[in-house]
DOVO-939944 format. One line per field, with one value per residue (C-alpha): x, y, z; residue in one letter. Coordinates in steps of 0.1 Angstrom, whole numbers, padded with zeros to 4 digits. Example, Ala and Ser with C-alpha at 12.3 -4.5 7.8 and 13.67 -1.06 7.14 Angstrom:
u [0123 / 0137]
v [-0045 / -0011]
w [0078 / 0071]
rest [A / S]
! end
This chain:
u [0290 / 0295 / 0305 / 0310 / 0325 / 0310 / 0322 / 0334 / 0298 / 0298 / 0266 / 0256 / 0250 / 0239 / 0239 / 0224 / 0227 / 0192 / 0195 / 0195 / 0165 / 0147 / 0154 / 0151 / 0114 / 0105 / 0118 / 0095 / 0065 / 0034 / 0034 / 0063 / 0039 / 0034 / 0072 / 0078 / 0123 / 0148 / 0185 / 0202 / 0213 / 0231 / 0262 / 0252 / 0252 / 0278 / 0250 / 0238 / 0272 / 0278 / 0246 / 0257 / 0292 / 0271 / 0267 / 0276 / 0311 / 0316 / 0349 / 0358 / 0375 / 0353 / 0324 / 0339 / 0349 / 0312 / 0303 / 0327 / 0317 / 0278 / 0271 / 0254 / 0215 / 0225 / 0232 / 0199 / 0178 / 0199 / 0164 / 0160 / 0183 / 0156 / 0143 / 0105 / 0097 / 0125 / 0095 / 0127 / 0147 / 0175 / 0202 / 0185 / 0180 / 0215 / 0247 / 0278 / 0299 / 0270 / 0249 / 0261 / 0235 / 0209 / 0213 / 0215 / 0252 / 0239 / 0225 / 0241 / 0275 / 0296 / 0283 / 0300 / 0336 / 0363 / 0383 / 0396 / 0387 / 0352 / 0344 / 0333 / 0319 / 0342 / 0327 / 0330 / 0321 / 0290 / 0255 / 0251 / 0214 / 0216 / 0186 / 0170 / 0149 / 0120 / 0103 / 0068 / 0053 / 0051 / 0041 / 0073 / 0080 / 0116 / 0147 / 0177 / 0215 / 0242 / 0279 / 0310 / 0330 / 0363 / 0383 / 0366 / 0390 / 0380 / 0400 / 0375 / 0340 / 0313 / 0297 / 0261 / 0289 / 0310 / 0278 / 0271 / 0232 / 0233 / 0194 / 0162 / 0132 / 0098 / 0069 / 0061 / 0040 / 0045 / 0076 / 0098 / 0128 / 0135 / 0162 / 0172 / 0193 / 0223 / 0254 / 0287 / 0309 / 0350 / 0371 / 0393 / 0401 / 0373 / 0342 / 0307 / 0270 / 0247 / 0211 / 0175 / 0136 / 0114 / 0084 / 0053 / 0023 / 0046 / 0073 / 0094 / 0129 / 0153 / 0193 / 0218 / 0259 / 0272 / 0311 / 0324 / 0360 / 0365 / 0388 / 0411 / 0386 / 0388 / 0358 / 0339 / 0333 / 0327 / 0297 / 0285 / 0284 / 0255 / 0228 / 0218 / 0191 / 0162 / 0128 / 0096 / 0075 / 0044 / 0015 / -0019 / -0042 / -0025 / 0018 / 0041 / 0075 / 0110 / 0142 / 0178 / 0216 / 0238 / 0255 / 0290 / 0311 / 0345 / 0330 / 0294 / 0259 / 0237 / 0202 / 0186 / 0160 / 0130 / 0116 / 0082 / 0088 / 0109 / 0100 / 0115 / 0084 / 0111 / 0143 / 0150 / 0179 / 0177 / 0182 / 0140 / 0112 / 0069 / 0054 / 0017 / -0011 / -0012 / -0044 / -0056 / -0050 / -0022 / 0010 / 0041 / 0077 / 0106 / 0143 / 0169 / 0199 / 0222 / 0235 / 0261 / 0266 / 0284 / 0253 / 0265 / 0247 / 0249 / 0234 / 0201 / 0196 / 0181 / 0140 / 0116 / 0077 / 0050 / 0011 / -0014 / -0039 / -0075 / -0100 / -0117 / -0156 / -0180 / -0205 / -0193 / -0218 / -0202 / -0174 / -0179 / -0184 / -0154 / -0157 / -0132 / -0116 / -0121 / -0092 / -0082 / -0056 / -0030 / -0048 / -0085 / -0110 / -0137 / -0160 / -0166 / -0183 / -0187 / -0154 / -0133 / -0100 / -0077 / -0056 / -0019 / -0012 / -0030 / -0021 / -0034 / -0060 / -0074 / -0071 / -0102 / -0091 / -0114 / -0107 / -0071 / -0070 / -0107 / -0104 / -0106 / -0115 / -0088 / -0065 / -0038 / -0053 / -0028 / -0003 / -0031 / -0054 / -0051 / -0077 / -0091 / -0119 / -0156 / -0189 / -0207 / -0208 / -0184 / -0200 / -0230 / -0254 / -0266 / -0295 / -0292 / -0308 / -0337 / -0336 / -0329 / -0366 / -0368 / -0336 / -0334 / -0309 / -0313 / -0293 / -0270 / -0244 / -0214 / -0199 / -0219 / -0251 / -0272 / -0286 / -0309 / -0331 / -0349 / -0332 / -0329 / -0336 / -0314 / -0320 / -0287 / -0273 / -0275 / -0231 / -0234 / -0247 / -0229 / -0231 / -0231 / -0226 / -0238 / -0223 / -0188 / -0192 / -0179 / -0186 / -0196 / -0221 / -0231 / -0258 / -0290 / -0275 / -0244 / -0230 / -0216 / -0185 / -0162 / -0186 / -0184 / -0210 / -0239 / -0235 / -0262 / -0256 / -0273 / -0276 / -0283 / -0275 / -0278 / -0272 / -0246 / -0244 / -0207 / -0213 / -0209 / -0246 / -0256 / -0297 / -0308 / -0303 / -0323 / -0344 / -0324 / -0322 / -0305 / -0301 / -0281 / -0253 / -0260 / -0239 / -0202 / -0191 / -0172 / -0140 / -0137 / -0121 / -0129 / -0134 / -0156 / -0145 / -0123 / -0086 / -0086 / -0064 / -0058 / -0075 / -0104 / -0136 / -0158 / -0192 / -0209 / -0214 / -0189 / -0168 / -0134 / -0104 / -0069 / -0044 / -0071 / -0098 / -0128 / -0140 / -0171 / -0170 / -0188 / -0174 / -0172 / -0148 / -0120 / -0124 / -0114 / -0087 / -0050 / -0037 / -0032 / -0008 / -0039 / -0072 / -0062 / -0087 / -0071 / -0037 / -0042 / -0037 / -0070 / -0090 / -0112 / -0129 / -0134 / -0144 / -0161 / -0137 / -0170 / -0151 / -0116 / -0104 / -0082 / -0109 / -0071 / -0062 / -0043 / -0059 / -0084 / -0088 / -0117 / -0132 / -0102 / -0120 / -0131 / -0135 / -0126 / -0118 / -0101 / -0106 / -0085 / -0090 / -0064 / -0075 / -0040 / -0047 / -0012 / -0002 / 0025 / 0033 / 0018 / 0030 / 0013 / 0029 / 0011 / 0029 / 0014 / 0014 / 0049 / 0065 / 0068 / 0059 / 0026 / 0023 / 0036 / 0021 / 0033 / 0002 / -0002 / -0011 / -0042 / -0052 / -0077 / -0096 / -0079 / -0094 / -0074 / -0086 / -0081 / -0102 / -0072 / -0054 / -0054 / -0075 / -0057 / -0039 / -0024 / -0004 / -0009 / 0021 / 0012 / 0033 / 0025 / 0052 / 0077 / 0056 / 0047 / 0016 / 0007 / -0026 / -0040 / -0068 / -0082 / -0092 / -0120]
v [-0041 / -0008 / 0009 / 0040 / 0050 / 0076 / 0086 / 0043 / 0038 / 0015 / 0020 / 0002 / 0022 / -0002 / -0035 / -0051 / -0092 / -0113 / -0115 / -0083 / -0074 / -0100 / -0090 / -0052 / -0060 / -0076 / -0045 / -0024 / -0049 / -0037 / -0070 / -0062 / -0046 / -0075 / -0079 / -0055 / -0057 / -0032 / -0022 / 0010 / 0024 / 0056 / 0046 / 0011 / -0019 / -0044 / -0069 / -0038 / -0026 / -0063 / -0064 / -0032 / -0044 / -0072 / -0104 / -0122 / -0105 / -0087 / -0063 / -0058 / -0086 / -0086 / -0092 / -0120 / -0138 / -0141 / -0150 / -0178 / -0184 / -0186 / -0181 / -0152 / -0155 / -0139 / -0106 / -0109 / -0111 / -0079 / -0068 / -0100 / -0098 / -0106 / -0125 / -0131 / -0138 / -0123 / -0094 / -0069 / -0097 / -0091 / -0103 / -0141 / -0147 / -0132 / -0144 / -0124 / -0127 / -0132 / -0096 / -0089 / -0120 / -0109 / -0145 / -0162 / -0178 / -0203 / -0175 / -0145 / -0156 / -0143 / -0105 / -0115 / -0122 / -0105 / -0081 / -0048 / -0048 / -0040 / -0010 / 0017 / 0053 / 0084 / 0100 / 0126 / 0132 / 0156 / 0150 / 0127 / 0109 / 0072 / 0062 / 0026 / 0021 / -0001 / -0020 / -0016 / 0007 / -0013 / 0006 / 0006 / 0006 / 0019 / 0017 / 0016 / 0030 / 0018 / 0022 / 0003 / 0015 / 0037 / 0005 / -0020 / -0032 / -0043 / -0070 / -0082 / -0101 / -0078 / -0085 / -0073 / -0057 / -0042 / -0017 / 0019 / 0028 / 0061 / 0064 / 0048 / 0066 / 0066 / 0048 / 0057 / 0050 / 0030 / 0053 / 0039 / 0062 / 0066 / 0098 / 0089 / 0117 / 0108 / 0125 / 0107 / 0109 / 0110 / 0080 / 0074 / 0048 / 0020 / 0016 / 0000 / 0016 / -0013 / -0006 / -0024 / -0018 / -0034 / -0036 / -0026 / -0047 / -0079 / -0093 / -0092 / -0069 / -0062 / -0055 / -0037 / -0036 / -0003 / 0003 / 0036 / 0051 / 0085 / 0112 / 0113 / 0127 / 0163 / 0183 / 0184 / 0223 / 0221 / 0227 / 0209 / 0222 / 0239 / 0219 / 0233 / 0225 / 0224 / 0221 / 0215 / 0189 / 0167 / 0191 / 0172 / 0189 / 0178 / 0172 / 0180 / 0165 / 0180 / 0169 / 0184 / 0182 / 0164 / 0183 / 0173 / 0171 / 0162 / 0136 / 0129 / 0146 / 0130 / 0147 / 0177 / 0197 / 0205 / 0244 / 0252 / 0292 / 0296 / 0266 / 0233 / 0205 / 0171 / 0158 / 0139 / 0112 / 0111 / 0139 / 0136 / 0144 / 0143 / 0170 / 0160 / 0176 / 0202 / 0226 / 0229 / 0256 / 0270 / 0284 / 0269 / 0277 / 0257 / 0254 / 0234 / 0234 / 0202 / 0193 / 0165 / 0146 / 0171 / 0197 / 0215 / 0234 / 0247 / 0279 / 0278 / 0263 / 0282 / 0289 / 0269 / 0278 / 0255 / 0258 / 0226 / 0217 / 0230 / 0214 / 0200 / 0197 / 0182 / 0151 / 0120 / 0101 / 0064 / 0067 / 0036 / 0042 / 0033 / -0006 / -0020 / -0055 / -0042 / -0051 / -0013 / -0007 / 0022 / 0056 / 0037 / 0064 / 0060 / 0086 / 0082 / 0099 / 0131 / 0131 / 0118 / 0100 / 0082 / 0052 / 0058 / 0022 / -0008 / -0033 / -0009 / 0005 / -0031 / -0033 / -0049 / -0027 / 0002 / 0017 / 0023 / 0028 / 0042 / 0074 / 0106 / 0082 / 0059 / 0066 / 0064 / 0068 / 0091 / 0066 / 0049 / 0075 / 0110 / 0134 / 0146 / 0167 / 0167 / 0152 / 0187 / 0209 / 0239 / 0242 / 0259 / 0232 / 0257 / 0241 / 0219 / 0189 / 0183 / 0181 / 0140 / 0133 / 0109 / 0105 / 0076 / 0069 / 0026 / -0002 / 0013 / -0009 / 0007 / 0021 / 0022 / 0035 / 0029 / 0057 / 0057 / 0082 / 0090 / 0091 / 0131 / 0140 / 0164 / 0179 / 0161 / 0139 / 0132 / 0127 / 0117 / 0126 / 0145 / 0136 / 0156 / 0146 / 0177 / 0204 / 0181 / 0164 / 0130 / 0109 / 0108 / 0086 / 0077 / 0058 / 0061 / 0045 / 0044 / 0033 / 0053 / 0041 / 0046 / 0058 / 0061 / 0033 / 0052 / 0085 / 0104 / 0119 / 0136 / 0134 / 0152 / 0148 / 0177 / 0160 / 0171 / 0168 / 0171 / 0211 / 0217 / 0225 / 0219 / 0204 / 0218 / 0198 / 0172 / 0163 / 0157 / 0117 / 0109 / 0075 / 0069 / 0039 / 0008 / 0012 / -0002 / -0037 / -0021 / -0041 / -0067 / -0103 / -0119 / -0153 / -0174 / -0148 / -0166 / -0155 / -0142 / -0162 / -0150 / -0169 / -0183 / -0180 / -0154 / -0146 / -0111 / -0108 / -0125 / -0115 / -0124 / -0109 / -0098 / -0077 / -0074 / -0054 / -0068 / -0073 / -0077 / -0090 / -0062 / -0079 / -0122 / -0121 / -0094 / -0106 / -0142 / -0129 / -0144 / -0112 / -0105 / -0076 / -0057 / -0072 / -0086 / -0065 / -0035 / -0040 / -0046 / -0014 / -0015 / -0028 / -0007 / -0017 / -0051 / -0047 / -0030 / -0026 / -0032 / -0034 / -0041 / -0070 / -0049 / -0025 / -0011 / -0001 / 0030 / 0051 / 0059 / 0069 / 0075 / 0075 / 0052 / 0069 / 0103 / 0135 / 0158 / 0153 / 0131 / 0119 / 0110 / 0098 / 0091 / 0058 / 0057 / 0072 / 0074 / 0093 / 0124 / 0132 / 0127 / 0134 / 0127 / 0127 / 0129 / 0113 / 0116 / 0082 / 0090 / 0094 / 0130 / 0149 / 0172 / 0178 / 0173 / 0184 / 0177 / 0177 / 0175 / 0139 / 0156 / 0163 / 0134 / 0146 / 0157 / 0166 / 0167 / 0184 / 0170 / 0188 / 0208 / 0178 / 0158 / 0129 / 0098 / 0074 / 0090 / 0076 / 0085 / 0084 / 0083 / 0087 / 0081 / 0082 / 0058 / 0035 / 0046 / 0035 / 0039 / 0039 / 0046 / 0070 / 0073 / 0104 / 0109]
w [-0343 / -0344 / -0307 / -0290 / -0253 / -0231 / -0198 / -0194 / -0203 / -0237 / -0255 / -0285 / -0314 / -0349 / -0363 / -0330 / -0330 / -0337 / -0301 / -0290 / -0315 / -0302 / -0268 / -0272 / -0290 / -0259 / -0241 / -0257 / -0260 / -0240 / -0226 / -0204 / -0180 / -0162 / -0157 / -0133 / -0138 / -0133 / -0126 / -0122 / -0155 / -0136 / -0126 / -0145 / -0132 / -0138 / -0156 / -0172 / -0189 / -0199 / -0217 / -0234 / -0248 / -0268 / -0248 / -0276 / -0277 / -0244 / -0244 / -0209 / -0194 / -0164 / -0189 / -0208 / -0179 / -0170 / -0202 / -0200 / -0168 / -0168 / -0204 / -0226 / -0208 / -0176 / -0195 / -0216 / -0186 / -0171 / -0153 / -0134 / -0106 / -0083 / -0050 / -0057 / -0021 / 0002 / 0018 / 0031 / 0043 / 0025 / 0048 / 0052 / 0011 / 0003 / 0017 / 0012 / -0015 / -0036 / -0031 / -0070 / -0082 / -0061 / -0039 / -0074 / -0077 / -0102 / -0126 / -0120 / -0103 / -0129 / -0113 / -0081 / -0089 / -0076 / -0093 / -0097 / -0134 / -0131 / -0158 / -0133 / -0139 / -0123 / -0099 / -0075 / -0036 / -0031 / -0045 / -0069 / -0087 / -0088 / -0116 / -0120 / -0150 / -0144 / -0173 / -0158 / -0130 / -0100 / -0059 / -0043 / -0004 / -0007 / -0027 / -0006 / -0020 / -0001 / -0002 / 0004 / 0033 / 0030 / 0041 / 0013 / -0011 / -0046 / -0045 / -0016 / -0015 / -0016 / 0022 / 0038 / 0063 / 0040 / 0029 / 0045 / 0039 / 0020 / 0011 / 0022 / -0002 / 0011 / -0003 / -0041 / -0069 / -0103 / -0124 / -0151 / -0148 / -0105 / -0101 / -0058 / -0049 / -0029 / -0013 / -0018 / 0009 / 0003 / -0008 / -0027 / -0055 / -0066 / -0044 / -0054 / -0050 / -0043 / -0045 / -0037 / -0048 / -0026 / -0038 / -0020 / -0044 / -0041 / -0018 / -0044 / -0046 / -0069 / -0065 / -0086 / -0081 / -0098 / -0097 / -0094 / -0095 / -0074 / -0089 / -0056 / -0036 / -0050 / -0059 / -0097 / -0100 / -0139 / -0155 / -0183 / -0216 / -0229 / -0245 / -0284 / -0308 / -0288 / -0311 / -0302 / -0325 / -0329 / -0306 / -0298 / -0279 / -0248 / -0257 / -0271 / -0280 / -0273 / -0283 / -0284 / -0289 / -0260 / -0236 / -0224 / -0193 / -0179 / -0158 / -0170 / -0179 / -0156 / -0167 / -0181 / -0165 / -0186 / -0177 / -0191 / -0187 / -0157 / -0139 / -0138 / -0145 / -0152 / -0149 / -0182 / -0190 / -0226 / -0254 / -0260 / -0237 / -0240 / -0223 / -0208 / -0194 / -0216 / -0224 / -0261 / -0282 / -0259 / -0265 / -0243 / -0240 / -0230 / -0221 / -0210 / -0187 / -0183 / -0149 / -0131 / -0105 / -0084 / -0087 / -0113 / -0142 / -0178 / -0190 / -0206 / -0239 / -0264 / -0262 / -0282 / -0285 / -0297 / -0298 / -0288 / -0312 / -0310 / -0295 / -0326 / -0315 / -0330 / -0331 / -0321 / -0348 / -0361 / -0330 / -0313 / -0270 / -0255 / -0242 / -0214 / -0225 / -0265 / -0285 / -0297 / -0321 / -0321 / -0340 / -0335 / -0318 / -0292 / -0272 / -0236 / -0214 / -0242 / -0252 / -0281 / -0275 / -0298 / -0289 / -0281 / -0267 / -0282 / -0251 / -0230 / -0243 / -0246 / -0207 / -0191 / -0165 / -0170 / -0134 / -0148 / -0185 / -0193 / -0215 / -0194 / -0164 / -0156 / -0131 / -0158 / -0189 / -0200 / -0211 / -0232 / -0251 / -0261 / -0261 / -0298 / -0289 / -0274 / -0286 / -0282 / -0313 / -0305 / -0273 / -0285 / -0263 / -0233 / -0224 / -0188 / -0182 / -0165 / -0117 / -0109 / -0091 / -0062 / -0048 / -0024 / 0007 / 0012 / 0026 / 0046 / 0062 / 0092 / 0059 / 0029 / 0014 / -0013 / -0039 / -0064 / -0086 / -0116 / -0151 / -0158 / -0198 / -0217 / -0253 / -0261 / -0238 / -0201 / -0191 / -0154 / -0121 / -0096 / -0064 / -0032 / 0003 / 0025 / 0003 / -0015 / -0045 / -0034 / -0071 / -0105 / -0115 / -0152 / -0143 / -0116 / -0088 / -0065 / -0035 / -0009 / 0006 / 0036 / 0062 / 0095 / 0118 / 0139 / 0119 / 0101 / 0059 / 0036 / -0001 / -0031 / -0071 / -0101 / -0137 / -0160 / -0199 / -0219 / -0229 / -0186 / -0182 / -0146 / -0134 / -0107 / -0072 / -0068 / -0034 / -0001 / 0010 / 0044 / 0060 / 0094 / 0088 / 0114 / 0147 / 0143 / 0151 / 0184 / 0176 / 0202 / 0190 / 0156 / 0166 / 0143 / 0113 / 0090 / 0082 / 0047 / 0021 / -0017 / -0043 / -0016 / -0033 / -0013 / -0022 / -0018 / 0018 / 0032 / 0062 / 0067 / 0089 / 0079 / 0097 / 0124 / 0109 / 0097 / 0064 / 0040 / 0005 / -0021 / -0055 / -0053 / -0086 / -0067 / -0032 / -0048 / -0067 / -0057 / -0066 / -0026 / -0038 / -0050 / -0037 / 0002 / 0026 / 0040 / 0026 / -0014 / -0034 / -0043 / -0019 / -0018 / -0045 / -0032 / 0003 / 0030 / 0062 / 0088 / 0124 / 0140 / 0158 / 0186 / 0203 / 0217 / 0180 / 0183 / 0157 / 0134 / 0099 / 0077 / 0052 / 0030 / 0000 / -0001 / -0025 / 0001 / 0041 / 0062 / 0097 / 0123 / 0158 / 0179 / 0204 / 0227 / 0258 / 0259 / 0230 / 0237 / 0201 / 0172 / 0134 / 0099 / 0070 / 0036 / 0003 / -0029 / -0049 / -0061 / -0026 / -0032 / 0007 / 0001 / 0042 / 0070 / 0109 / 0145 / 0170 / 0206 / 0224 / 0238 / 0201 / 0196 / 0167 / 0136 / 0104 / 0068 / 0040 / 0006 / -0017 / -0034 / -0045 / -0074 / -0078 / -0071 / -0047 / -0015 / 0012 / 0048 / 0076 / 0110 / 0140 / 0177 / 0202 / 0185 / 0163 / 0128 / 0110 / 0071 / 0053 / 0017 / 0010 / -0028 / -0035 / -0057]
rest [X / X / X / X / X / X / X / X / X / X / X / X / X / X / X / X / X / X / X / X / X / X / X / X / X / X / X / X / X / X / X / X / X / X / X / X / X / X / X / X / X / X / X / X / X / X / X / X / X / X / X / X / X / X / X / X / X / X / X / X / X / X / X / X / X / X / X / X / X / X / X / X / X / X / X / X / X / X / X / X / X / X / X / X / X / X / X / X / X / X / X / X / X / X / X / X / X / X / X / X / X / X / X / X / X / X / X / X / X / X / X / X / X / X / X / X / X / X / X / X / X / X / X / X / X / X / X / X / X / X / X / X / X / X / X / X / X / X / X / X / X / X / X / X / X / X / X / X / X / X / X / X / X / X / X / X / X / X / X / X / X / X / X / X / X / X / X / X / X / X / X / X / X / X / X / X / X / X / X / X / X / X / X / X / X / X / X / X / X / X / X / X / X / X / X / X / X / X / X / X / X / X / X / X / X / X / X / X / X / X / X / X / X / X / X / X / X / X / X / X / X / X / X / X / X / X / X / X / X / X / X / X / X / X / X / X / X / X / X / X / X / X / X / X / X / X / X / X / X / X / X / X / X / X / X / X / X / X / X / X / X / X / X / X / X / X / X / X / X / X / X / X / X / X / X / X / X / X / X / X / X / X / X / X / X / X / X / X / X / X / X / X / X / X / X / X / X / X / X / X / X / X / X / X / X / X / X / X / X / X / X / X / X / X / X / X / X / X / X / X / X / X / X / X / X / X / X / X / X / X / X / X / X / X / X / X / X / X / X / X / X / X / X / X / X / X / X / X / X / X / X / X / X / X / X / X / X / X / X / X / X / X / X / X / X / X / X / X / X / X / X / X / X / X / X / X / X / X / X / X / X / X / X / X / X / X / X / X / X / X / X / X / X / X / X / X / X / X / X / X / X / X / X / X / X / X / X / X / X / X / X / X / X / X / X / X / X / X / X / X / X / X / X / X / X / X / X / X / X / X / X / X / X / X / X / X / X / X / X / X / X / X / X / X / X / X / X / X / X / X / X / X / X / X / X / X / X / X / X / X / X / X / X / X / X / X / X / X / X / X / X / X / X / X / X / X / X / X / X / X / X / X / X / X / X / X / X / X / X / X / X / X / X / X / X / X / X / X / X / X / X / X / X / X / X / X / X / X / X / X / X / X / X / X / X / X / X / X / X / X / X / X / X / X / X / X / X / X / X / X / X / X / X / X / X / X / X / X / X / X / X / X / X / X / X / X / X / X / X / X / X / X / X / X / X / X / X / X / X / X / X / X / X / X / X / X / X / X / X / X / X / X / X / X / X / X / X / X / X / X / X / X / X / X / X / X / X / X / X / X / X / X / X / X / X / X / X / X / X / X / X / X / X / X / X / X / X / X / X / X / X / X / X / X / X / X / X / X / X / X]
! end
């Protein structure tokens, strides 16, 4: 085993154990997306810098004693430091003394002993990034960084009461690498940095215990060293791949931002980094600049230039239609919806879950395909499709509305349909029907669709269809409507209540999924796509907010006669602040409008007088 020492972090370089192959395959298996583990790499964890001597042979005597102790697994599983049910109760699940194993003394005791020997990473007062690296994307509802107190001893128990909160993060999305930026306060000597994800999909959380050593309290004013070698390699028509020399620093690089001209687009960890979301046939530049803990930054590396492929074109003849649940192998190409896209991913690729991993469609289908090109020869089809005839508003529901219309013919192809609510595109459709969701009861809407091929050739509008949704349900109590419980099996139609609204079934299969994290009506991640929210069971609810999925605006109404102040905060799926608005209490009607953002998940924060309220919105 061959080893080097960073900055008192022990890395393993070559010559990994049968053990650690096996357990770094596993690592980097795609089936490790259903196995949503982390710990914090930066400072590392105790578990994680034991797994990083070599289980087998730890070198520190803190890591050997808890190898002796609880054996060699504890370290393998270094992600699953866990509670599985513990919901942000914390405190109940884990006694003091045993915060290091997460509550799990029988497992992971060897974490919790007591001793001044712990390897610990230097650091300084001032800002400083602690960084957990997830195995899977997973919606988080906060990660927490706490501190021990100036007073805490390392030669003492590590106690709930012990801890000073440093960070609480707001909701996010899925992310692999999380940067939380923190500010150190001074003390001196050895101290510990114990963090928590809570997860928002899953009552599940996850804790990490990082020891740190401060240099005395003084201040780090050196920069790192500048990085060198930056190339730019491996274009598509939508990446490209950067990598470069390590920087170095008296106390430790802790990441390198990425500028794409003169503006900063990521934070990396690593000497590597994939650029996405490029445009084709473009020429991009980049550099570099190191930073630390303390804030501090090197010059600019040098300037590296790279061009993205063309858009290659052409007929998509003998390239199978994409297919959700296909098995698809890494490099295999499909078309879908008049593009052609090549598998980067095979596990995900194969997802049944078109809604997610759908070429050009899925909300993340840029972690399994890559674009190759269109099915239009060189763009030279000009020639729009014929006006959708007969366009027809039926079935409406308090929320939903039916549509439906005559097949349009195109000299090629016929892509989808796009359709209009009033003047806003709200949808795409691909066939000659569709359902229009999260409307408001007793309200009248118009329709209208033009049909689209894959050159960007536009039909003409089709007729105008309106239809009034059915007067609302007017709240009041839900007796007689059953309380919704994962894995019941509901059939289309259905009503059921949960966190008192009211609720019809659209899709049997979801609504009866026992996947409460991401089907359970109103609260699931996706919900949406399983139910129709029809009424509320508290006529006194506070607010209002519609439609949950929209392409463009928002509604609020605020119920509380009582309502002095009112604040809305919007977070992007991430947990990254777009917006945020103070109003007056006699504001009653506010509208939002979404139509510059990206498609996607977004996360509504709404504040009246001292209670706070959060809600999701898809944006189409």
């Amino acid at each position: 085993m061959l080893k080097k020492t960073t900055n008192s972090v022990i890395f393993n370089t070559i010559n990994c154990s049968w053990r650690q192959l096996i357990c770094m395959l596993l690592f980097l298996s795609v089936t490790l997306s259903v196995l949503p583990h982390g710990t914090v790499t930066y400072p590392p964890s105790r578990v994680w810098n034991c797994f990083q001597e070599d289980p087998e042979s730890p070198d520190s005597a803190a890591c050997i004693a808890a190898v002796a102790s609880h054996g060699t697994q504890p370290l393998y599983d270094w992600s699953e430091i866990n509670q599985a049910n513990v919901n942000g109760n914390h405190r109940q699940f884990i006694m003091d003394g045993n915060l290091a194993s997460g509550g799990r003394p029988n497992k992971y005791g060897g974490m919790d002993q007591v001793r001044t020997d712990w390897v610990s990473t230097q650091v300084s007062p001032g800002p400083f990034t602690v960084t957990w690296t997830n195995h899977a994307p997973h919606a988080t509802e906060y990660y927490e960084v706490y501190i021990t107190k100036e007073s805490w001893k390392p030669d003492q128990p590590l106690t709930w009461d012990s801890l000073v909160l440093l960070e609480r993060t707001p909701p996010s999305g899925p992310e692999r690498i999380v940067n939380i930026p923190v500010t150190l306060p001074a003390r001196t000597g050895k101290h510990v940095i114990y963090s928590i994800w809570q997860r928002s999909d899953s009552p599940e959380a996850f804790y990490s215990t990082s020891d740190i050593d401060f240099d005395g309290g003084g201040t780090d004013t050196q920069a790192p060293t500048t990085p060198t070698n930056l190339g730019a390699a491996n274009a598509t028509q939508t990446t490209i791949d950067l990598s470069w020399n390590a920087a170095t620093d008296n106390v430790a690089v802790s990441g390198y931002d990425i500028y794409q001209g003169n503006t900063v687009i990521a934070t990396a960890i690593g000497t590597s980094y994939q650029v996405t979301g490029l445009t084709v046939n473009t020429s991009y530049s980049f550099k570099i600049k190191a930073k630390d803990a303390a804030g501090n930054q090197s010059g600019f590396s040098n300037t590296t230039t790279a061009t993205t492929l063309p858009d290659t074109g052409g007929s998509c003849s003998g390239i199978s239609h994409y297919l959700a649940g296909t098995s698809y192998d890494q490099g295999e190409e499909v078309q879908n919806d008049g593009e052609k896209y090549t598998c980067k991913i095979s596990g995900w690729c194969s997802s049944a879950a078109a809604w997610a991993y759908a070429p050009g469609t899925g909300t993340y289908w840029q972690q399994a395909w890559t674009k190759t090109g269109n099915c239009d020869v060189g763009g030279s089809d000009t020639q729009a499709p014929s006006t959708p005839a007969n366009l027809s508003a039926l079935n409406a529901t308090q929320t939903t509305i039916d549509l439906s219309w005559n097949v349009a013919t195109d000299n090629v192809a016929v892509t989808g349909y796009d359709i209009y609510q009033g003047n806003s595109v709200i949808a795409t459709a691909t066939g000659t029907t569709y359902q229009a969701t999260g409307l408001t009861a007793n309200t009248s809407y118009s329709f209208r669709i033009k049909a689209k091929d894959a050159a960007g050739n536009e039909s003409g509008f089709s007729n105008t269809a309106t239809a009034t949704t059915l007067p609302g349900t007017g709240g009041g109590n839900c007796t007689g409507i059953s309380q919704y419980a994962a894995g019941t099996s509901y059939n289309q139609g259905e009503e059921v209540q949960n966190e008192g609204g009211k609720y019809t079934c659209d899709v049997a299969g979801w609504c009866s999924s026992a996947a409460a994290w991401a089907y359970a009506p109103g609260t699931g991640s996706y919900w949406q796509q399983a139910w129709t929210k029809t009424g509320d069971c508290n006529i006194t609810a506070s607010y209002a907010l519609f439609p949950t999925v929209t392409k463009d605006i928002i509604n609020l109404k605020i119920r509380d006669k009582n309502a002095s102040l009112i604040k809305v905060n919007l977070y992007d799926f991430t947990g990254k602040l777009m917006k945020s608005q103070k109003y007056q209490g006699n504001q009653k009607s506010i509208t939002h409008d979404l139509s510059n953002l990206k498609k996607g998940l977004y996360i509504f924060k709404i504040y009246i007088n001292d209670k706070v309220y959060v809600e999701r919105i898809l944006k189409k």
